[in-house]
C-alpha positions as CSV (number, residue, x, y, z in Angstrom):
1,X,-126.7,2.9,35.6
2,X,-125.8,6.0,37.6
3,X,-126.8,6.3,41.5
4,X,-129.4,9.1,40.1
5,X,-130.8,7.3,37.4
6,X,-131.2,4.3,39.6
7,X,-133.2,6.9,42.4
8,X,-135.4,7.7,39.9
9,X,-136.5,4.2,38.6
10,X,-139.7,3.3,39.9
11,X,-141.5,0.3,38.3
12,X,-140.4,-1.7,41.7
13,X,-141.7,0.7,43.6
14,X,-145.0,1.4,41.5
15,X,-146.0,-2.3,41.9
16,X,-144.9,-2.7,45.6
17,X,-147.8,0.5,45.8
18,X,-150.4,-1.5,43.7
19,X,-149.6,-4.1,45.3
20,X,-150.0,-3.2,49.0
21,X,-153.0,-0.6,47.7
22,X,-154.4,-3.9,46.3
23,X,-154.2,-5.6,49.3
24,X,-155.1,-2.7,51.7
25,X,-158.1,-2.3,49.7
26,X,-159.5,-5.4,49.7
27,X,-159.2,-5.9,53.6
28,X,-160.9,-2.3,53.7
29,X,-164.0,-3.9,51.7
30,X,-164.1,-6.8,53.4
31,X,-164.5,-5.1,57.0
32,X,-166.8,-2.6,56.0
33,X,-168.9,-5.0,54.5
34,X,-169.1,-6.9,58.0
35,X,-169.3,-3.4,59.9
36,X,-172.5,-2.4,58.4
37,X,-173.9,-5.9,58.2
38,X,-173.2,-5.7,62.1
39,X,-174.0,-2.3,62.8
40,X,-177.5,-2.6,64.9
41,X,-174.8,-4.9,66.8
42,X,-172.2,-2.9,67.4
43,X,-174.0,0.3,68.0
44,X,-175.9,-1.2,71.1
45,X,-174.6,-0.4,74.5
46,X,-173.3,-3.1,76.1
47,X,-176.1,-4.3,78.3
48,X,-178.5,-4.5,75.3
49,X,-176.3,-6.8,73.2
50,X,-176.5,-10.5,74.6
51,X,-180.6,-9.6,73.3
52,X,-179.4,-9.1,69.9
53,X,-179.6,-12.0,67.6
54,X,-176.2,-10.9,66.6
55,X,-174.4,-11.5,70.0
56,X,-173.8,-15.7,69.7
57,X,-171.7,-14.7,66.1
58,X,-170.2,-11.7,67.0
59,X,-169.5,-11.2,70.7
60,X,-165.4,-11.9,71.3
61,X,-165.9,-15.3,72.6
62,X,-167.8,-16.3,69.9
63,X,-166.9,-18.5,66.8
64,X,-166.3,-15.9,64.3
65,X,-165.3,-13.2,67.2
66,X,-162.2,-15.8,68.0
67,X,-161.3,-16.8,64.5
68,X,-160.8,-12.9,63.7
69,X,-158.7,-12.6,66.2
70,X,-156.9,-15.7,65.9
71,X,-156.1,-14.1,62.4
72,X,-155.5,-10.4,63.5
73,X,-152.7,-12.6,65.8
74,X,-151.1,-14.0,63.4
75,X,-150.4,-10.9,61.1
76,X,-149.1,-9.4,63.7
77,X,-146.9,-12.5,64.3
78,X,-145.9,-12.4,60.6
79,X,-145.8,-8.5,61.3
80,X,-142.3,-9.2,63.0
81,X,-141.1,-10.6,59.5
82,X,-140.0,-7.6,58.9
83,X,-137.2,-7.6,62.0
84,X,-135.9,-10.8,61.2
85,X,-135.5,-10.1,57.8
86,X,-133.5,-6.7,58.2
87,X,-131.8,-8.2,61.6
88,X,-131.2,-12.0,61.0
89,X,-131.5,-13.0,57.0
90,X,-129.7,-11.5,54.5
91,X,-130.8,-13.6,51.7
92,X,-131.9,-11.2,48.5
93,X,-134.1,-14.0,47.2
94,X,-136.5,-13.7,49.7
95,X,-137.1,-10.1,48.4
96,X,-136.3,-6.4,49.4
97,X,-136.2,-4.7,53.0
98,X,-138.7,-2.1,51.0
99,X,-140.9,-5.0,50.3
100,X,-141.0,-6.8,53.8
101,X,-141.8,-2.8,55.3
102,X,-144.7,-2.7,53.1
103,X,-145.6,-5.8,54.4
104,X,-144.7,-5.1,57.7
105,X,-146.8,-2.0,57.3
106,X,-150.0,-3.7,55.7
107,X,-150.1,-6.6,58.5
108,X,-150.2,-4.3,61.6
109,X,-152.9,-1.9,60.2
110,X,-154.8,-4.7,58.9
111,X,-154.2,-6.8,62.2
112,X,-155.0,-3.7,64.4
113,X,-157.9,-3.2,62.4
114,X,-159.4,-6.9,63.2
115,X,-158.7,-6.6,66.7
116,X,-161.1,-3.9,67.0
117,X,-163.8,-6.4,65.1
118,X,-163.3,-9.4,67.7
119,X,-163.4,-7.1,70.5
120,X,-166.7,-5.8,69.0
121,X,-165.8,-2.1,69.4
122,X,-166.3,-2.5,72.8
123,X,-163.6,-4.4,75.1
124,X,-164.8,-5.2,78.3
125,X,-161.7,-7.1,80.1
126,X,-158.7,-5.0,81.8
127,X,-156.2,-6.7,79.7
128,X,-158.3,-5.9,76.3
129,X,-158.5,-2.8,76.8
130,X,-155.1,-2.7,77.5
131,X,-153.7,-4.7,74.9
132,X,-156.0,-2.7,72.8
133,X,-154.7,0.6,73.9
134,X,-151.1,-0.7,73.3
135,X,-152.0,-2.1,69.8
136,X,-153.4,1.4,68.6
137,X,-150.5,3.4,70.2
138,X,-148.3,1.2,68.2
139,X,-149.9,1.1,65.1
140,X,-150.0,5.1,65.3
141,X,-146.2,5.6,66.1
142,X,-145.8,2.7,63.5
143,X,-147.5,5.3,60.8
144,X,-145.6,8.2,62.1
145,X,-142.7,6.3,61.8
146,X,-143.2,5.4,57.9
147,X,-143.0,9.0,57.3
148,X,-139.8,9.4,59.0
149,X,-138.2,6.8,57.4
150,X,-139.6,8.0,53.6
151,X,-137.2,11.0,54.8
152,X,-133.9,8.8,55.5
153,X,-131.9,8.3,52.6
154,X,-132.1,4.2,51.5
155,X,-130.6,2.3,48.6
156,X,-133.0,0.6,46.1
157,X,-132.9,-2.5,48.4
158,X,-133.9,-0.5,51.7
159,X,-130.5,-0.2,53.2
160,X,-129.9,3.2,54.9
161,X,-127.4,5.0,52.5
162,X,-124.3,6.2,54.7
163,X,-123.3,10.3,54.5
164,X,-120.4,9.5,51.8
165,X,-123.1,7.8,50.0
166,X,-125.6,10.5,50.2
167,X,-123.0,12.6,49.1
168,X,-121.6,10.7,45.7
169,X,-125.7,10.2,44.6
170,X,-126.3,14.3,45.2
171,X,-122.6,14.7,43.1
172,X,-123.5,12.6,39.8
173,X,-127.2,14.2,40.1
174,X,-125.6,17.6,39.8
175,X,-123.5,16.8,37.3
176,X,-125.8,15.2,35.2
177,X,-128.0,18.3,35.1
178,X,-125.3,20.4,34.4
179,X,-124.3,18.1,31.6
180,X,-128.4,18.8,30.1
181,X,-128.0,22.2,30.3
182,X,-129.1,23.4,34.2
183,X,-126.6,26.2,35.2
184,X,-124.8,25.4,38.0
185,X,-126.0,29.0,39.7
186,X,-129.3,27.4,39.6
187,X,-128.6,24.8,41.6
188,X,-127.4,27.2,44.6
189,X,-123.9,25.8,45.5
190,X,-120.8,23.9,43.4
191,X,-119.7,21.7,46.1
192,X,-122.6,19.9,47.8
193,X,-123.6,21.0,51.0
194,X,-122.0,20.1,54.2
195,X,-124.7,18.0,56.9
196,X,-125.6,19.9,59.9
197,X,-124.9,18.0,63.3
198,X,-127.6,16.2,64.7
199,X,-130.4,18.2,66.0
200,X,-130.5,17.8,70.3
201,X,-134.1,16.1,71.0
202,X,-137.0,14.7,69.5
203,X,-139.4,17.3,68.8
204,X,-136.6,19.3,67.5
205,X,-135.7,17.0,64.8
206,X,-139.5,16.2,63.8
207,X,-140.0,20.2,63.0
208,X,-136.2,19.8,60.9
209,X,-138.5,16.7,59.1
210,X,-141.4,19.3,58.5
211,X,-139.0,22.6,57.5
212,X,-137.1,20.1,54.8
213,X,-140.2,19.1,53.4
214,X,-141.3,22.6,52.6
215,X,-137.8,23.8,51.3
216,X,-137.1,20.7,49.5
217,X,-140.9,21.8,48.1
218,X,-139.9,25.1,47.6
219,X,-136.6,24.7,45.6
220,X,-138.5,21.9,43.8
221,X,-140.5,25.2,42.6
222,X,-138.0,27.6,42.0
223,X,-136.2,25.1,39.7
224,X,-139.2,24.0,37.9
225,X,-140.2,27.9,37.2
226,X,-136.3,28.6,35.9
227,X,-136.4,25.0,33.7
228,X,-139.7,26.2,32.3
229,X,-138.9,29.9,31.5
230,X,-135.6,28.6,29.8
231,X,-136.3,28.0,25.7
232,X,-133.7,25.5,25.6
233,X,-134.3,23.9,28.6
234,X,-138.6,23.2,28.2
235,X,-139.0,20.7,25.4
236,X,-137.3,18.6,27.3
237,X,-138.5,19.6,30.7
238,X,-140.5,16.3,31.0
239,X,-137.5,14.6,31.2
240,X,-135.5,17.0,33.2
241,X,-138.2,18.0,36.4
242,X,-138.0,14.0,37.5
243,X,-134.5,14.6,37.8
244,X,-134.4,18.0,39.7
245,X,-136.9,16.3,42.0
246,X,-134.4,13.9,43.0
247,X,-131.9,16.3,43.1
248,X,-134.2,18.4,45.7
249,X,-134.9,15.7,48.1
250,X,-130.9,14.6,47.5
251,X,-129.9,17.7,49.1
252,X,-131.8,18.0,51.9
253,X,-130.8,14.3,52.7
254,X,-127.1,15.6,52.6
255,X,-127.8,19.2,54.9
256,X,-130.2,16.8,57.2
257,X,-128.8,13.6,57.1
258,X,-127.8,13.6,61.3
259,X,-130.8,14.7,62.5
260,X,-133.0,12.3,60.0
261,X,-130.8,9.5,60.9
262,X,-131.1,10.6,64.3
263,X,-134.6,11.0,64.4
264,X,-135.3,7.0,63.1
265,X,-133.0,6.2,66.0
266,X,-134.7,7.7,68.3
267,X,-138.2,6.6,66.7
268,X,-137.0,3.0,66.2
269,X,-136.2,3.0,69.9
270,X,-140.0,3.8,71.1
271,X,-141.9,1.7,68.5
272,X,-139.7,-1.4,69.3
273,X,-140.5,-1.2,73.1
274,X,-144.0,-0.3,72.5
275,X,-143.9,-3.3,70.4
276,X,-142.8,-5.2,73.2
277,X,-145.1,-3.9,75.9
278,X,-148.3,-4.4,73.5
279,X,-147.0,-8.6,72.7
280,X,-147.0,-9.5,76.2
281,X,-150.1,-7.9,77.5
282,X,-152.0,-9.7,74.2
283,X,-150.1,-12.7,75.2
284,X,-151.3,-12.4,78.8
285,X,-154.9,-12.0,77.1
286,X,-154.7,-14.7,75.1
287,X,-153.4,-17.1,78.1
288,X,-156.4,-15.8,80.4
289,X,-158.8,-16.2,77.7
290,X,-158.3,-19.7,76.9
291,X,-157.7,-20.8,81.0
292,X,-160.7,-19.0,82.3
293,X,-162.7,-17.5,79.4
294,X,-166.0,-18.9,78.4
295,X,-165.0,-20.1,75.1
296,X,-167.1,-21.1,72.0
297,X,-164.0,-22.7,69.9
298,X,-163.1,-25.0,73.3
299,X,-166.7,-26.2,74.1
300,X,-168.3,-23.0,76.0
301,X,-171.4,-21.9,75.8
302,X,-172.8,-20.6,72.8
């Protein structure tokens, strides 16, 4: 199987979606259903709660408030799975780098998400609301981050492709619509295109992320409208258009692969410490909480 035709099978990828959309979904359900069985709870202002006949299940010390956080630590434990699978095992059997990110992905914005429930939407203690903070600035770089790395080129297995690489899979996917019948005027240069040096900073490298996007978009288009207009070429253009949509994003992988690459780096960089900061202040919660903290789980008052 060719390097294109393999870019443009996607059963594994389909049921890694369904699969984390399955998951994703069910999580959603389950929280909604215990945010508007709690709402008169959660919308009171703090001084009003201990009053509700709510407060003994829900508050953060409470039996149900600990267990979901109990659990919301662990996924975030099993969050780092992820790490250790890129960093430490390279074992195939225990399944794709693709397949640990979704699962890497699903855990911290599932666990972020149950941190909010057993601090009740309203965290009182100065390293809640910082571990909180942390948790949500992590989570949102973590999302910002899974669009940046959609960007980078990766094998099937979720190995970033290096620029020889990029370059052989943009080759055979040229040739092989040339071979179908695309003109090679059509697909703008013979000789694939040469990538651009790394793009100095940050913010100059995320608008390179946003301009591809809308050329990639817009020579998607311009292909599509030629394959289309072509007799020859549209009986069989349901088999074709896959193939110039990999060979769009192909090339601006090849004219953007530094700054992309780059851009991860960079990105990778931030999120990790981030990561770091937002572990030890939980931890520090978590210690405090079960020395001083008036726990239901340990014997405190209910």
């Amino acid at each position: 199987m060719t390097a294109a035709a393999k870019t443009i099978s996607t059963p594994a990828r389909v049921l890694r979606f369904l699969l984390s959309l399955t998951v994703g979904a069910l999580a959603i359900t389950l929280m909604a259903a215990v945010l508007t069985w709690g709402w008169d709870y959660y919308t009171l202002p703090q001084m009003r709660r201990p009053f509700h006949p709510y407060h003994s299940l829900l508050r953060p010390s409470s039996y149900m408030g600990l267990v979901l956080g109990a659990v919301a630590t662990g996924l975030l434990v099993l969050n780092l799975g992820y790490l250790v699978r890129k960093r430490l095992i390279a074992v195939r059997w225990l399944g794709s780098l693709r397949t640990w990110l979704d699962f890497h992905v699903v855990t911290g914005i599932v666990g972020g998400a149950l941190i909010f429930f057993h601090a009740a939407f309203a965290p009182c203690s100065a390293l809640g609301i910082l571990a909180l903070a942390a948790l949500l600035v992590t989570v949102v770089t973590g999302i910002i981050g899974r669009y940046v790395y959609v960007h980078v080129p990766h094998s099937l297995e979720g190995r970033e492709l290096e620029l020889e690489q990029v370059r052989e899979q943009l080759d055979c996917c040229r040739r092989q619509l040339e071979e179908i019948g695309i003109r090679a005027d059509w697909l703008h240069l013979r000789d694939a295109p040469a990538a651009r040096e790394r793009t100095t900073g940050v913010p100059r490298s995320f608008l390179s992320l946003i301009i591809g996007d809308h050329q990639r978009r817009r020579d998607y288009r311009q292909l599509r409208r030629a394959v289309l207009s072509s007799s020859q070429l549209r009986p069989s253009a349901r088999q074709i258009l896959p193939l110039v949509r990999v060979f769009c994003r192909q090339w601006q992988w090849m004219v953007r692969y530094h700054e992309w690459r780059g851009l991860l780096a960079s990105w990778r960089f931030f999120h990790r410490w981030l990561a770091i900061v937002m572990l030890t202040v939980a931890s520090f919660h978590i210690l405090l909480a079960v020395r001083f903290g008036d726990l239901t789980i340990l014997g405190g008052a209910r």
